[in-house]
C-alpha positions, 0 to 999 in steps of 0.5 A: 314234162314240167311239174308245179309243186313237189311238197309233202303235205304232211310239211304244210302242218307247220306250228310257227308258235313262239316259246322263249328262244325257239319256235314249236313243230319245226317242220323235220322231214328226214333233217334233225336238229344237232347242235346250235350257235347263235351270233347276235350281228347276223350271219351269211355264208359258210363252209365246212373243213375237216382234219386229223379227225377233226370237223370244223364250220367257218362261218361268215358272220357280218363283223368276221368269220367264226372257226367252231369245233363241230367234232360233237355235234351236240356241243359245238365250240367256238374255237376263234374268232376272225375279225374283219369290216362290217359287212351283210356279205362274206362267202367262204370256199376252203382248198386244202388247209386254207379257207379264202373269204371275199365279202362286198365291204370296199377294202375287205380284199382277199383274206385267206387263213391258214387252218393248219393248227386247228385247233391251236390256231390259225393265220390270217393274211389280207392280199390285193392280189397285185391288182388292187383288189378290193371286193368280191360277192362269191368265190369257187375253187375248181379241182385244179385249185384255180380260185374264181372271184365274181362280182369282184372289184380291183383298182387296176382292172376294173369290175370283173370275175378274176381269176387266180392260181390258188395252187401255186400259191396258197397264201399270196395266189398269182393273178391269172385273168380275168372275165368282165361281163358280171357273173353273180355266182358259178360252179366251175370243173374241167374248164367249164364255167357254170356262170349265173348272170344274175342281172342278165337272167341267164345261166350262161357255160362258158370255156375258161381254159384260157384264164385270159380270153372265156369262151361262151359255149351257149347260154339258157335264160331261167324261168324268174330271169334272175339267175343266182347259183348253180351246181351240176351233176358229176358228169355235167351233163345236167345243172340245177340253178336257182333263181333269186327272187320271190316264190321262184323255182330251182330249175334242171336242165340237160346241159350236154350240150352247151348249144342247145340247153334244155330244161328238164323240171322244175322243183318248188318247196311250197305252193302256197308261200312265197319262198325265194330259194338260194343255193342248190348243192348236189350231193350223189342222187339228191341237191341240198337247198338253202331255202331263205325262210323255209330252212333247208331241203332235200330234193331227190334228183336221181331221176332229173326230170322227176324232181321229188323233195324227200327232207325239210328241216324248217330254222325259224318262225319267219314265213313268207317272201323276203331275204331271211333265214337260210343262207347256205346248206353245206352238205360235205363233211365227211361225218354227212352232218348238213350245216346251215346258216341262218341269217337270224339264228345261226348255225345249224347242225343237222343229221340228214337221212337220204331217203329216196322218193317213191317214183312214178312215171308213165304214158297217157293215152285216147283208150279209143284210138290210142293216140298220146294225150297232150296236157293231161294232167296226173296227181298223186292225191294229197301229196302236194305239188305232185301233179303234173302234165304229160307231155308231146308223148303222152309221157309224165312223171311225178311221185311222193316222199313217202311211201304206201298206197297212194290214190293217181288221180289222171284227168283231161278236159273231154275225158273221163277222169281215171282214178286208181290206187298204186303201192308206192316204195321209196327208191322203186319206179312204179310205171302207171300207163293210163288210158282216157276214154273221151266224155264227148257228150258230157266234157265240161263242168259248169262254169261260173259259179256263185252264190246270193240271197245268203242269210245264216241258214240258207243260200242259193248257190247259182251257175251257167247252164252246160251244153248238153246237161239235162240237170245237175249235181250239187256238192257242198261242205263246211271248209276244212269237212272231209265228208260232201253233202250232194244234191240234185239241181234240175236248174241251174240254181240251187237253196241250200237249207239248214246250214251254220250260221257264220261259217265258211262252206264251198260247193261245186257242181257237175254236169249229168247228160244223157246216156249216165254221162257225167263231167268232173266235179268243177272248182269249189266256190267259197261262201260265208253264212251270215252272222246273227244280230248281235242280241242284247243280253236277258235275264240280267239278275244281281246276287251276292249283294254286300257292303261294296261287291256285287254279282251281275249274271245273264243269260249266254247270248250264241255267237257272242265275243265278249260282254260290256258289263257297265255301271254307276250310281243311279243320277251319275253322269259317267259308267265305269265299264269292264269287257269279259268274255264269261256271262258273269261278273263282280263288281268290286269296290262299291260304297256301301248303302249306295243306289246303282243301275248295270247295263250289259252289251254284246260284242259280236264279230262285226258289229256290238248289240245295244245295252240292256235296260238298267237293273238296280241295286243297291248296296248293304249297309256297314259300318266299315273299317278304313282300309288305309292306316299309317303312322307318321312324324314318330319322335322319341315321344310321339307319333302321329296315326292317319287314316283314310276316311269312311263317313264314320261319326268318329274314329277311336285308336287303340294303342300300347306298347307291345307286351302291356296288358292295357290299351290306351286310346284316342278318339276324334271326328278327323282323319288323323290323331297324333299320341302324346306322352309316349315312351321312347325307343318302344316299340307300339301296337295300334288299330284304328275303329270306325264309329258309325250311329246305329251299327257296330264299330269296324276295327282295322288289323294291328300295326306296329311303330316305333318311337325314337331314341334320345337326341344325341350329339355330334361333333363337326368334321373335317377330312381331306378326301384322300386320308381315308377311311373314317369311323363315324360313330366315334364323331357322336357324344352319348350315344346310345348303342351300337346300333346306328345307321347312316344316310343320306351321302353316297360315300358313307356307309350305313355302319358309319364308315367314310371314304371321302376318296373321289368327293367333290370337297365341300360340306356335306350333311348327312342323317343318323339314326340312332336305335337299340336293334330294329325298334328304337330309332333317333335322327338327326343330322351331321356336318362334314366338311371334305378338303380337296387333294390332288396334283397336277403335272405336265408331261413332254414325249415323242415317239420313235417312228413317229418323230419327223424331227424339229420337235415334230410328230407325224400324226396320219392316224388321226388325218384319215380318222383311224384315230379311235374316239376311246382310249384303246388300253382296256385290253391286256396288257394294259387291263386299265379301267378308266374311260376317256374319250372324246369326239372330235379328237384335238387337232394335231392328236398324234396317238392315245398314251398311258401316265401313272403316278407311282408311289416314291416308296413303292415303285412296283404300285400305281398311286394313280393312272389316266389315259391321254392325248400326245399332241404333235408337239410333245405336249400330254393333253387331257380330252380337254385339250388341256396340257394340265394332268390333273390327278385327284385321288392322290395327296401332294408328295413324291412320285415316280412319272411312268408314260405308256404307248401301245408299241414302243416300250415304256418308261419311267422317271429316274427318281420321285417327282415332288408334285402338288397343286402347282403343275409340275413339268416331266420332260421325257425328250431328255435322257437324264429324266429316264430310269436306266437313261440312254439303254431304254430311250431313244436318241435323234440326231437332233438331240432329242429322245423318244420311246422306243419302237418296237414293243407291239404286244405292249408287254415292256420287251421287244422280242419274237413274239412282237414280231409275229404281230407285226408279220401277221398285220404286214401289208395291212393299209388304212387301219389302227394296228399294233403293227404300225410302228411309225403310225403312218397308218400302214404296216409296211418295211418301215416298220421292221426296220424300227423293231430290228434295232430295238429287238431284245430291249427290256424295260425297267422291271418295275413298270413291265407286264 
C-alpha cells in the first residue's frame, strides 16, 4: 500500500499576506505559537536541555550558539551568547550537562560547553580530538554516550564519520574510530547505525559495536535517492528517513530485518507545492517533521504504514521549493513545548496537542467473483492526499485528521465506482470492506477531451467518441462553483450556451450505454471565455467647469481595468494624461478662459480601446490672486514682496505694521515691488491683489515680515583652540538685546557660546543676527581667528613574551593576519571611544597599544588618549606609520605618559613630561622613566625593560580571574586572543609560564581599572 499525499485540506487555505514583521492565517493545526527570538545572521540547527526546573534552547546561529532561558515560554531570554567562526552549518546534540557543536567552517573543531551553571554560566572548550579534527556536518550521541561525528574531517585521518567516547571524557573525549564511506546524518542505539548516505541514495544499517571496523548489515536506496536523516522506532523494527531534495517524500520502512528492508509509506505535507522536507523526529505514536518553507508537522504513525498528518504550524511567508525556513523541530523537553529553527525568523516555541488520526483501512474485492482488486484506488473525499491504492490483496489504508462524517469514494478502471459515507473518530480504526461490481459494458469515460469556436457566451467542448456509448453526458461549472450544470450530448461534441464572458469554466463527460450502464465522470478539462473588445468610452459630459477645475464623467464600460482620461489646450501639441480606475475625474490646475478637448480610453486585461472623440470646454473667466507670494532682501528699512504672475494689468501690495489702523500700498505691472521707508525691528502685514479690466481684484491671504535691527559693531577675535569656552556676545559694541543668535561655524552656538576644541586654526567668519524676541532682526557678520595647540611626542616599548631580544619583537600576529585593522580597546576595560584603523596595517606591527596624556596636577584624569600602532623595534607609530604622536586637543605643558596593552600590565612615567610642538621622546625600555620602577616592569638579560605579561582582563592586576581567561581559550590555535601572552597567536604553556611569575602584580592605582 503506498499513499501519495496526507494533508488536510482545510492547511491548503493558507493567507501568506504580509503586515510589518508577521505574516496572517499562519497555518496552525494542533501547533500554536508561544514565544519568538529572532536573530538577524540566520540560524540552523538547535537542541533543547533541561535542569533544576529549568528549559533551555541552544540554538546554532551562523556567527555561534545562543543559550536562551525558555522556562516562560511566553517570554523567552537569551541567557549567553557562544561566539564561534562564520558559518551557514552548526549541529548540536546535549549528553548530560554538555551540549557538543560541530559545524562545517575549517578550524571550527569540536566545541563542547559546559552548561552546568545555568543559568549563571557556562565553559566552553574547542578540542581537535588528538586527531586534528577540523569539521564536521552532524553529530549523534547514543545511549551509551558514544558521540558520532559525520561528515567529519580531521588532519590525521582523513575524511570520514569518527567515532569518540563521549562518556568517558565529557570534556576532551578519547578517539574510538572511525567509518570512511560518507554518511550525511544517523541515528544510532544498541550498536546499530541508522546511517543516510546522502550522495549514495541509501539508507544503509551498519554493526558499529566495533568502533574500529562497521559492519554493513543491508542497505535500501530511498525514493529521491538523496538520503539525508533518519529516526526509528523504539524497538527498531521501523525507520522513517527523509530525502533532501524538492517535493520529496518522508519514507517508512519495516527495517527488522536489516537484509531485507522494505518500504511501508510514504507521507508528503502538500501536494500541490514543492516542499523539501528535513529532519523527522519520532516522539511515541507521532514523528515531528522540520519542513523547510512549510513549518513544522505532526505525523501520526502509530500505524507505520498508514502515515496521517495530524499538526501544521507554518513559520513564515516563504512557499515553495528551496532550502528556507525550518531547519530542526525538537520535540523532547520535558514541558512537550516543540522548538523550532527557522533559518530567517528564529526561534520558535510551540505547543503541541498530540491528536491521533481517524484511521481507516480494509479490503477491495470483485463483488462478482470475490477475488482481490489490485490498484483500486480509495479516497476519503476532500481530505487531500488521502487517496490510496489497494495492494496485491486487495488491502488499503488511508484516513483523516479530522474526525466526522466522511464521503469513501472507492474506484477502478472496469468497475463501477462505490461511494459511501463512514463516521470518522480520531484514535479509532474503522474497517471499510468494498466490493466493485464489474462495468463490462460501460468501463471507460471518453478520452481526449477539448474545446474550440470560444467566444465570451459560447463553446463547443468536443471528445473521442467511447466504445459502447450510445450518447453522452456533459457537465460543466465555473472554476472554484461547487454546483454542475449536465447535459445531454448524442454526439461526441456539445455548444455550451450563455455563458460568462472572461471566465474560467471546466466540463467532463461520461459515457451512457445500453442497459442504464454508465462510466465515470472523466477529468475536467479547463477553458476560458473570451474577453469583450475593450469599448470606447460614451457619454463623456464636462460639469463643474470653474476658473481652473473641471469634472469629466462617462458612462461604465463592463470588463474595464481602468480609464486613460487625457488633455489639452485645443491646437496643444502634447496631452497631459491620468489612469483612474472610477468613471470620473477632475481635472485641476487649468488657465482660466482657456479652450480645451478631453479624450478617455479604456484599459482592459489584454488589450486598451482606442480614445474617444475630443469633447470641448472651456474655462471660466477670473481674475485670480497669485498663488505664490514671498518677502525678500528684509533690512532694517525695507523689504522686497515678489509674486508669481497672473496675466493681471497690475499688482497693488497692502502693507502696515501689525496693529496700525491704515494700509499703505505699492502698486506696479511687475512681479516684484520693493517697500522703502520702512520702520526698523517691526514686524509688518501685506497682501498681494490681482488687478484685471473688467473684474473684480483678486486678493491673496495676509502674511507677516520682519524688518531688522540696527547695524551693530563687532570687535575682531583671536582664540587658541583649546582655551575654551568663549562668550560671543560680549565681542559686539551696541547691542541691542539679548536676543541674538549665531550661525554660520559648527563650533559656535546659536546663543553665541564658542568652543574652539577640536578647530582646524584658521579664520573663521561667522553670521549674527541681532533682534528683540522673534521680530527684529540685524545680520552681519564676525571675524574670528583660531590659533593651534597641540604637542607631539614619541614613545618607545616592548612587550614581555613578545621581546625576541636585540631590541626585537616578534610579530606573528600580523604575519598570519589575525592582526585586526581596527583598534580592539572599545570594550571594557578600556571603554575608549576613538576609532583608529588602517587597512594594510604597517609592516612589522606588532600589536595595537594605548597612550594617554594625564594632567601633571591630576594624574587620576585623561588630558588626551590615542590608539597606536607598536612596531617590532619599539617604536609607537601612528596608522601613518608615523613615529610622531600628535595630540591636538591639549595646549604645550607638563604631563604624565601612560602606555596600555590589552595583556600585560599598564604604566606610567615617574613624573611630567614637559611637551609641546617639539616631538618629545618617552623611552619605557629604561626602568627609571617608570612610576614604581623595577616593581612594575620587566627586565631582559639584555638590559632592556618591558610591560609585564599576564594582565589578560586588562584591569591593571594579574590575578585568578586572568587566568581563567587564559584556561578557558587554552589550546586555541590561530586566533586573537586575550590569552595569548606572548602573541604568537596560540594560547599554549608558554603563556602560563609568563602569567606565574607575574601573578599578584599591581599596577599603579592612578592608571588601573
Amino acid at each position: 500500500m503506498m499513499k501519495r499525499y496526507f494533508f488536510l485540506l482545510n492547511t491548503l487555505l493558507i493567507c501568506l499576506t504580509w503586515a510589518g514583521e508577521n505574516f496572517n492565517a499562519k497555518a496552525q493545526t494542533n501547533l500554536g505559537l508561544l514565544g519568538q527570538v529572532k536573530y538577524p545572521q540566520g540560524v540552523s540547527d538547535l537542541w533543547g536541555y533541561a535542569a533544576n526546573g529549568k528549559e533551555y534552547a541552544l540554538v546554532a546561529t551562523r556567527t555561534g550558539i545562543s543559550i536562551v532561558d525558555i522556562t516562560d515560554p511566553t517570554n523567552p531570554t537569551q541567557l549567553h551568547f557562544v561566539s564561534g567562526p562564520y558559518n551557514i552549518w552548526r549541529d548540536i546534540e546535549v549528553y548530560d550537562h554538555y551540549a557538543y557543536v560541530v559545524s562545517e567552517q575549517a578550524n571550527h573543531a569540536l566545541v563542547i560547553i559546559d552548561l552546568a551553571d545555568l543559568p549563571g554560566g557556562y565553559v566552553s572548550y574547542t578540542r581537535n580530538l588528538g586527531i586534528g579534527f577540523s569539521k564536521g556536518h552532524t553529530i549523534y550521541i547514543d545511549e551509551n554516550g558514544i558521540g558520532y561525528i559525520f561528515g567529519g574531517n580531521s588532519a590525521t585521518h582523513g575524511n570520514a564519520s569518527h567515532f569518540i567516547d563521549i562518556a568517558a571524557n565529557p570534556t576532551d573525549p578519547p578517539y574510538l574510530g572511525k567509518y570512511t564511506t560518507y554518511i550525511h546524518d544517523g541515528f544510532v542505539r544498541n550498536d546499530t547505525l541508522w546511517a543516510c548516505e546522502i550522495y549514495a541514495g541509501k539508507l544503509r544499517m551498519l554493526n558499529v559495536s566495533n568502533k574500529t571496523s562497521a559492519v554493513s548489515m543491508g542497505s535500501k536506496t530511498t525514493p529521491n535517492a538523496f538520503t539525508h536523516s533518519a529516526w526509528p522506532t523504539t524497538d527498531g523494527d521501523y525507520v522513517y528517513v527523509t530525502d533532501e531534495v524538492n517535493g520529496a517524500w518522508v519514507t517508512a520502512y519495516n527495517c527488522s530485518d536489516a537484509a531485507d528492508i522494505k518500504e511501508v509509506d510514504r507521507y508528503k505535507h502538500d501536494p500541490l507545492v514543492n516542499y523539501p522536507p528535513h529532519n523527522p523526529y519520532r516522539l511515541n505514536d507521532f514523528f515531528v517533521v522540520s519542513y523547510y518553507k512549510a513549518g513544522v508537522t505532526i505525523v501520526d504513525c502509530k500505524y507505520p504504514y498508514n502515515l496521517i498528518e495530524t499538526g501544521h504550524y507554518d513559520t513564515n511567508p516563504l512557499v515553495g521549493s528551496g532550502f528556507e525556513g525550518v531547519w530542526t523541530a525538537h520535540p523532547y523537553l520535558p514541558s512537550g513545548v516543540v522548538l523550532a529553527s527557522d533559518m530567517q525568523d528564529g526561534l520558535f516555541i510551540l505547543e503541541p496537542t498530540y491528536t491521533q488520526a481517524c484511521y481507516v483501512e480494509g479490503v477491495v474485492k470483485d463483488a462478482i467473483t470475490n477475488a482481490n482488486i489490485l490498484g483500486a484506488t480509495v479516497q476519503v473525499v476532500n481530505i487531500i492526499g488521502s487517496n490510496t491504492t489497494t495492494n496485491a490483496t486487495g488491502f488499503y489504508a488511508t484516513g483523516s485528521g479530522a474526525s466526522g462524517s466522511k464521503l469513501i469514494v472507492t474506484s477502478k478502471t472496469g468497475y463501477i465506482s462505490d461511494s459511501t459515507y463512514k463516521t470518522l473518530t480520531n484514535g479509532v480504526l474503522t474497517t471499510h470492506n468494498v466490493f466493485l461490481s464489474p462495468n463490462t459494458n460501460c468501463a471507460a469515460p471518453p478520452e481526449g477531451l477539448g474545446a474550440n469556436t470560444i467566444t465570451e457566451t459560447t463553446a463547443t467542448v468536443t471528445w473521442n467518441a467511447a466504445p459502447n456509448a450510445i450518447d453522452y453526458s456533459v457537465r460543466y461549472r465555473k472554476i472554484d462553483e461547487t454546483t454542475w450544470t449536465t447535459l445531454p450530448a448524442p454526439g461526441n461534441s456539445l455548444t455550451l450556451t450563455a455563458l460568462t464572458a472572461f471566465t474560467n469554466y471546466e466540463f467532463q463527460v461520461r459515457s451512457n450505454c445500453t442497459g442504464g450502464l454508465k462510466s465515470n465522470f472523466s477529468g475536467s478539462f479547463k477553458f476560458k471565455t473570451a474577453e469583450p473588445a475593450c469599448a470606447t468610452p460614451t457619454n463623456i459630459t464636462i460639469t463643474n467647469i470653474s476658473a481652473n477645475t473641471a469634472e469629466v464623467n462617462w458612462d461604465a464600460v463592463p470588463y474595464a481595468l481602468s480609464y486613460t482620461v487625457a488633455w489639452r489646450k485645443i491646437n496643444e501639441t502634447y496631452w497631459k494624461t491620468e489612469h483612474v480606475t472610477t468613471d470620473t475625474f477632475t481635472i485641476t490646475n487649468l488657465i482660466h478662459k482657456t479652450n480645451y478637448e478631453v479624450q478617455i480610453r479604456t484599459n482592459c486585461s489584454n488589450s486598451n480601446g482606442n480614445f474617444s472623440t475630443s469633447t470641448n470646454f472651456t474655462t471660466l473667466d477670473a481674475c485670480l490672486a497669485t498663488p505664490g507670494y514671498w518677502v525678500t532682501n528684509n533690512t532694517y528699512q525695507s523689504a522686497k514682496v515678489n509674486w508669481l504672475p497672473m496675466g493681471a494689468n497690475s499688482y497693488t501690495v497692502y502693507y502696515r505694521i501689525v496693529g496700525d489702523p491704515t494700509w499703505l500700498t505699492a502698486t506696479t505691472s511687475n512681479t516684484n515691488i520693493t517697500l522703502t521707508g520702512l520702520s526698523s525691528c517691526k514686524t509688518y502685514e501685506y497682501y498681494v491683489e490681482t488687478v484685471c479690466t473688467g473684474l473684480p481684484p483678486a486678493a491673496t491671504g495676509i502674511k507677516n515680515f520682519f524688518t531688522l535691527d540696527p547695524p551693530a559693531e563687532w570687535t575682531p577675535l583671536s582664540i587658541f583652540e583649546c582655551m575654551g569656552t568663549v562668550n560671543l556676545n560680549d565681542q559686539i559694541k551696541n547691542y541691542y538685546d539679548d536676543y541674538g543668535t549665531w550661525a554660520g561655524v559648527p563650533f559656535v552656538s546659536s546663543s553665541g557660546q564658542l568652543n574652539p576644541d577640536g578647530v582646524a586654526p584658521g579664520s573663521y567668519t561667522i553670521t549674527h543676527t541681532t533682534g528683540s524676541g522673534a521680530s527684529c532682526q540685524d545680520v552681519f557678520s564676525a571675524n574670528i581667528t583660531v590659533m593651534a595647540c597641540g604637542v607631539n611626542l614619541k614613545v618607545k616599548a616592548f612587550l614581555e613574551g613578545a621581546y625576541t631580544g636585540s631590541g626585537q619583537m616578534r610579530t606573528d600576529l600580523l604575519t598570519n593576519g589575525l592582526l585586526p585593522t581596527k583598534q580592539p580597546y572599545n570594550t571594557a576595560p578600556w571603554n575608549y571611544s576613538g576609532t583608529e584603523s588602517v587597512t594594510p596595517l604597517p609592516a612589522n606591527t606588532v600589536d595595537w597599544v594605548i597612550i594617554e596624556l594625564r594632567w601633571a596636577n591630576d594624574t587620576a584624569v585623561v588630558a588626551q588618549a590615542k590608539a597606536a600602532l607598536l612596531l617590532k623595534n619599539g617604536d609607537v607609530v601612528t596608522t601613518a606609520n608615523n613615529t610622531t604622536l600628535f595630540f591636538d586637543e591639549v595646549p604645550p605643558g607638563n604631563y604624565f605618559v601612560v602606555i596600555r596593552h590589552r595583556n600585560h600590565l599598564d604604566i606610567i612615567t615617574n613624573q611630567p613630561i614637559a611637551l609641546n610642538n617639539t616631538a618629545t621622546t618617552v623611552n619605557f625600555t629604561v626602568a627609571n622613566v617608570v612610576m614604581g620602577g623595577s616593581s612594575q616592569i620587566h627586565q631582559f638579560a639584555d638590559g632592556k625593560h618591558a610591560l609585564k605579561a599576564g594582565d589578560i582582563d586588562g584591569n591593571g592586576t594579574i590575578t585568578i580571574a586572568d587566568y581563567n581567561i587564559y584556561a578557558s581559550q587554552a589550546s586555541s590555535i590561530m586566533e586573537y586572543l586575550p590569552g595569548d601572552t606572548n602573541l604568537d597567536r596560540n594560547v599554549t604553556i608558554a603563556d602560563f609560564n609568563l602569567y606565574k611569575p607575574n601573578s599578584s602584580a599591581i599596577g599603579v592605582v592612578y592608571i588601573r581599572y
